[in-house]
N, C-alpha and C positions, 0 to 999 in steps of 0.2 A: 246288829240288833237295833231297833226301831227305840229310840225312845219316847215313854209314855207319861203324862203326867195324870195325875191321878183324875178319875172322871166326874167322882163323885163331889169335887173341889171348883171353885173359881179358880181359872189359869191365872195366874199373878203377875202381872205385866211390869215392866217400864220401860217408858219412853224416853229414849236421851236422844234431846232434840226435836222436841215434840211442838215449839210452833212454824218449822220448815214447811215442807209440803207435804213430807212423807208421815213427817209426826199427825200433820193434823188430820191428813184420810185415815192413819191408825187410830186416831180418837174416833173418827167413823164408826170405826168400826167396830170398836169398844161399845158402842152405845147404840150402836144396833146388837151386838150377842153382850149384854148386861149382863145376862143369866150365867154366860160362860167367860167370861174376860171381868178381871178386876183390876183397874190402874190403880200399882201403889206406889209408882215416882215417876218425875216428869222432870227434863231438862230443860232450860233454853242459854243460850249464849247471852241475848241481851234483851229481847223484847218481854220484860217481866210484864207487863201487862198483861199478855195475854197468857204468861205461862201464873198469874195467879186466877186470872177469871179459869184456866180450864181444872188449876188445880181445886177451889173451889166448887167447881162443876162434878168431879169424880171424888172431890172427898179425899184425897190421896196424902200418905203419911209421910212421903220424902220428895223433897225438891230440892234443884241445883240450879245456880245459877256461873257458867262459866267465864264471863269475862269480868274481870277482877271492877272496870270501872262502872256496874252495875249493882255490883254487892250489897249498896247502901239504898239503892231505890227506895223512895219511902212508900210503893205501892206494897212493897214486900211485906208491912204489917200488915197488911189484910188477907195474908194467908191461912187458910183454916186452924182453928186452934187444934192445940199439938202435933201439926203440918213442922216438919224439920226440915231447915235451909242448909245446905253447902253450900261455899261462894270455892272459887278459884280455879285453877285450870284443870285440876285433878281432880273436880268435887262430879262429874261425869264417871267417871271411874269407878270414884267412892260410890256411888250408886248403882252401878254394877254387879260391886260384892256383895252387896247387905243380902243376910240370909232370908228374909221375906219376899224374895224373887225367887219365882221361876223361870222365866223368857224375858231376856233383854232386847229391843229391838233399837237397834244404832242408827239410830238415823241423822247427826251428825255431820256436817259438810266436811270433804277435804281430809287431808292427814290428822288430826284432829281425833275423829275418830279410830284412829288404832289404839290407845291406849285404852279406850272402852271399850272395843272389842277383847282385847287381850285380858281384861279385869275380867268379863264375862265367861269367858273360855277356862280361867284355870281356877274361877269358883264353881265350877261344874252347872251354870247354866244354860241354858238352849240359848244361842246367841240367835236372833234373827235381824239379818246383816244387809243393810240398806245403804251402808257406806264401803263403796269399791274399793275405795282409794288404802280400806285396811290391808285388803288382801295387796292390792300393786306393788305398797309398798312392803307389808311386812308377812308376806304368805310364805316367803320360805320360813320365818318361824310360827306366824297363828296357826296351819295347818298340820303340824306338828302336835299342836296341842287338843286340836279338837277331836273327838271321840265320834263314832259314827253316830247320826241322827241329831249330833250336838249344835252342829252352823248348818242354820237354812237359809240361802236366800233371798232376797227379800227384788233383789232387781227384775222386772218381767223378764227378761231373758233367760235369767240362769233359773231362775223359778220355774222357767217352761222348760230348760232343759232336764231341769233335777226330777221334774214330772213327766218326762219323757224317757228315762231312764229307771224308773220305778220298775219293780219286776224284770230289769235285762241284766245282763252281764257287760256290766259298762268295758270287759276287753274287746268287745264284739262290737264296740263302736267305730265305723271307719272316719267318722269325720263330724263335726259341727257346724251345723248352719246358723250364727248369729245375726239375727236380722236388724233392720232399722228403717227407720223411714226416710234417710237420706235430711234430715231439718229441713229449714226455710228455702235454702240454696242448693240443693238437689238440680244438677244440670250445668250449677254457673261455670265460668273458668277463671283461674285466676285473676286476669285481668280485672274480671268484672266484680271477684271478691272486695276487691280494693275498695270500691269506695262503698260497703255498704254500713251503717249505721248500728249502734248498738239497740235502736228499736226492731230495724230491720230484725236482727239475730234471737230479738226474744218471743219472736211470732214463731213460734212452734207449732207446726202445720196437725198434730194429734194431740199430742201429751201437753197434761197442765203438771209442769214442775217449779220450784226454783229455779232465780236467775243466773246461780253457777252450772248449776248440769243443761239446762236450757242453752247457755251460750258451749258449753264443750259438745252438744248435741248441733251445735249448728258448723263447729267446726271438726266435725266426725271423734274429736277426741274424747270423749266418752264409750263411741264403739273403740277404738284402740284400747282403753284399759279397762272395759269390759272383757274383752278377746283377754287379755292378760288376768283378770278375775278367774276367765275359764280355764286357761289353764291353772290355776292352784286348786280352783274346788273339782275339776274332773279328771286332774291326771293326763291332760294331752298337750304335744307341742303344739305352738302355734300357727306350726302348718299342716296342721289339721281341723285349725278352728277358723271357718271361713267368716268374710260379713259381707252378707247380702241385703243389697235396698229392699224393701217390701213396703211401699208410697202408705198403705193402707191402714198400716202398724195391725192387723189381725192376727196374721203370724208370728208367734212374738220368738222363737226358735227351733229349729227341729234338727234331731238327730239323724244320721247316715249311715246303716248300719252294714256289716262288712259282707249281706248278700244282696245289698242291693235296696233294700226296705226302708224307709226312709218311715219316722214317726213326727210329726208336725206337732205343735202346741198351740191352738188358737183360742181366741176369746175377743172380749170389748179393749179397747183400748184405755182403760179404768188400774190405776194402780192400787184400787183396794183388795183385787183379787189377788195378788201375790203377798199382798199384806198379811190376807186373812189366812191364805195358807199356810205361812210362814206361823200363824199363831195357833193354828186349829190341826197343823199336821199330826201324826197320820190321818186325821177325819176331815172331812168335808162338809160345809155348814154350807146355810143358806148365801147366794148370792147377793152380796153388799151394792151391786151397779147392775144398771141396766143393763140386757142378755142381747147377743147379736142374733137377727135376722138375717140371717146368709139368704134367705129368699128376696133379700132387698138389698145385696151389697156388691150383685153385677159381677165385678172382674177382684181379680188378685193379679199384681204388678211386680215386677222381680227385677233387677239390675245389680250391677255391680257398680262397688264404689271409685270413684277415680283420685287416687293416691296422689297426683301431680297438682291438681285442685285443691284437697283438702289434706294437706302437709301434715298435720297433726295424727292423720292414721298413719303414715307411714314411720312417723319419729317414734307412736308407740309402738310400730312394728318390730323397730331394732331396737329401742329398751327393752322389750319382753323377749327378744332372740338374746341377746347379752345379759341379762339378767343379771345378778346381783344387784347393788347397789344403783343401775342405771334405772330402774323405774320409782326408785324412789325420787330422783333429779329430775326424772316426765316430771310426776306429778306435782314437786314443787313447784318448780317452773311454771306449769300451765297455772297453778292456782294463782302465779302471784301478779302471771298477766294476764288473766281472765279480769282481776280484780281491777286490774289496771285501766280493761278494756271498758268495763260497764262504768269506769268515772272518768270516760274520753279522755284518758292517756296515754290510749295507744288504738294503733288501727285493729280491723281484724286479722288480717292477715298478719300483721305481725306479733300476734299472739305466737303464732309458729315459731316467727325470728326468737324470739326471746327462749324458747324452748330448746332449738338445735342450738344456739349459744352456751345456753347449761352443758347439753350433753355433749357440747365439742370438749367445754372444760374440766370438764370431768375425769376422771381417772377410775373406773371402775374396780370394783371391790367385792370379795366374796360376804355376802352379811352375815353378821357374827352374835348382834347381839340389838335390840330397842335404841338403846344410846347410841348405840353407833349410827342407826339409823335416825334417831334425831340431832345427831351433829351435821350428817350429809345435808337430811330436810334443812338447817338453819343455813347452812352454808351455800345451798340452791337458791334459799332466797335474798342472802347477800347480793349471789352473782345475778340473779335477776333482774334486782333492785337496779344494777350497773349497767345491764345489757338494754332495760327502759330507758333508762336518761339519754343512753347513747343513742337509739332514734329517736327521742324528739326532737 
């Protein structure tokens, strides 16, 4: 059963993680349907400047601020009077539960966001879920808890697929087509990955995102724990959920159904559209971005991805075939030398090295419980931390 929130009402939003990239096109979007969208909290890690100018902007009754060494900002007294501050690592969470929400939307980088997904989910709010990384790592328990119509979405891909699946009988699916645009380096081989630069990586040939999914976009490891996303929210292994290059990003995924019938998802290459549905579902509101002219867009391009190239889809291949405990050490791993990467201290390519290191050391486990899985997350990033030193 669909659920509905009431119509006659402002939707009650918050944003945790609202000056990222995905936070800030959901302010878009906010402020193009006023009528129907009310922000009443707002996240940021660190950049309190901007998360008071926006709190200011919408007027909003709760804000967080989660990195403990911001807490004191003295921007922060210029937050709307009776505007309430959380500081700390949990105070995303805390915003979650407050019962003047209806739709949280997590947009949060990294592991990070699982414990706001998870506040969101077992206070009975519509979670609209922007950050992957909750499900890679902790989808055999958030899934569990989420109720049908409960967790939308929010990535174009599974957005297209979840709208692809609308009205079918999702056992009647033979297979998933996750698309992508192949990044900057679509074609190169490894060799030639070697010496390319962390500006090289953040030239993202369609999409305007942040610099963490922008560089795991250039090293296909984004489509890897995408594909691993899909299987928690659709119920299929992962050889059944393919990724396919599409240069042009239109096609943002399509379904394969078991006579043959293939259903596609297209649109602009705009991430305010899966925002907005993720906010407006079941209904459909005005378009927040310019609409595509397929009278004007020539060809549609299709490839496959080369695995030997770009190492990081294949490490997320056998994380998400092993499961348990091993996609939670992907994703540490990559976060901690992604982070590594964009402050030149480490190549691209061996963002990879650092990630098969984790999971050589690892000793895989069935997951049990949060905690368990934040002792693995802390301990991915010990080994991490030791597998950087060791190349440079």
């Amino acid at each position: 059963m669909r659920e509905r929130i009431d119509s006659h009402a402002r939707t009650r939003v918050a944003i945790l993680g609202c000056t990222g990239s995905i936070g800030t096109q959901a302010l878009d979007v906010c402020r193009q349907h006023a009528d129907r969208l009310q922000v009443i909290a707002l996240s940021a890690h660190s950049r309190t400047e901007e998360l008071v100018r926006f709190a200011r902007e919408f007027d909003v009754a709760h804000t967080a601020v989660t990195d403990p060494r911001h807490a004191a900002d003295p921007i922060l007294s210029e937050l709307p009077h009776g505007c309430d501050l959380l500081t700390g690592e949990d105070s995303a969470a805390e915003l979650a539960r407050m019962d003047d929400c209806d739709v949280v939307l997590v947009s949060i980088v990294g592991a990070a966001g699982l414990a706001a997904s998870h506040a969101a989910l077992t206070s009975g709010k519509r979670l609209a879920l922007a950050n992957k990384e909750s499900l890679v790592v902790g989808g055999d328990l958030l899934m569990q808890l989420a109720r049908p119509g409960q967790l939308l979405p929010v990535d174009s891909e599974h957005g297209a697929i979840f709208q692809c699946l609308i009205g079918e009988d999702a056992r009647e699916a033979h297979c998933i087509w996750l698309t992508c645009s192949g990044g900057p380096f679509y074609g190169r081989s490894p060799r030639e990955l070697e010496s390319v630069t962390r500006r090289d990586a953040l030239a993202h040939p369609t999409w305007n995102m942040g610099a963490k999914i922008t560089i795991d976009s250039a090293t296909l490891m984004n489509k890897g724990l995408e594909r691993i996303e899909a299987m928690h929210l659709f119920g299929m292994g992962l050889d059944r959920i393919n990724v396919l290059i599409q240069r042009e990003s239109k096609i943002h995924s399509m379904v394969e159904f078991v006579d043959g019938s293939v259903i596609a998802h297209l649109g602009a290459s705009d991430m305010r559209i899966p925002i907005q549905y993720a906010l407006s579902y079941p209904e459909r509101w005005d378009s927040p971005a310019p609409r595509v002219d397929f009278r004007e867009l020539g060809s549609l391009s299709f490839g496959a991805p080369d695995m030997d190239a770009f190492r990081c889809l294949k490490l997320a291949e056998i994380a998400g075939e092993m499961g348990g405990t091993m996609p939670c050490v992907l994703n540490a791993a990559n976060e901690v030398a992604v982070d590594a990467f964009l402050h030149d201290r480490l190549g691209f390519n061996d963002i990879a090295r650092v990630v098969d290191a984790c999971m050589n050391a690892h000793e895989r486990l069935d997951v049990v419980s949060f905690e368990q899985l934040a002792d693995v997350d802390a301990w991915t990033r010990r080994r991490a931390a030791q597998a950087i030193s060791s190349l440079a």
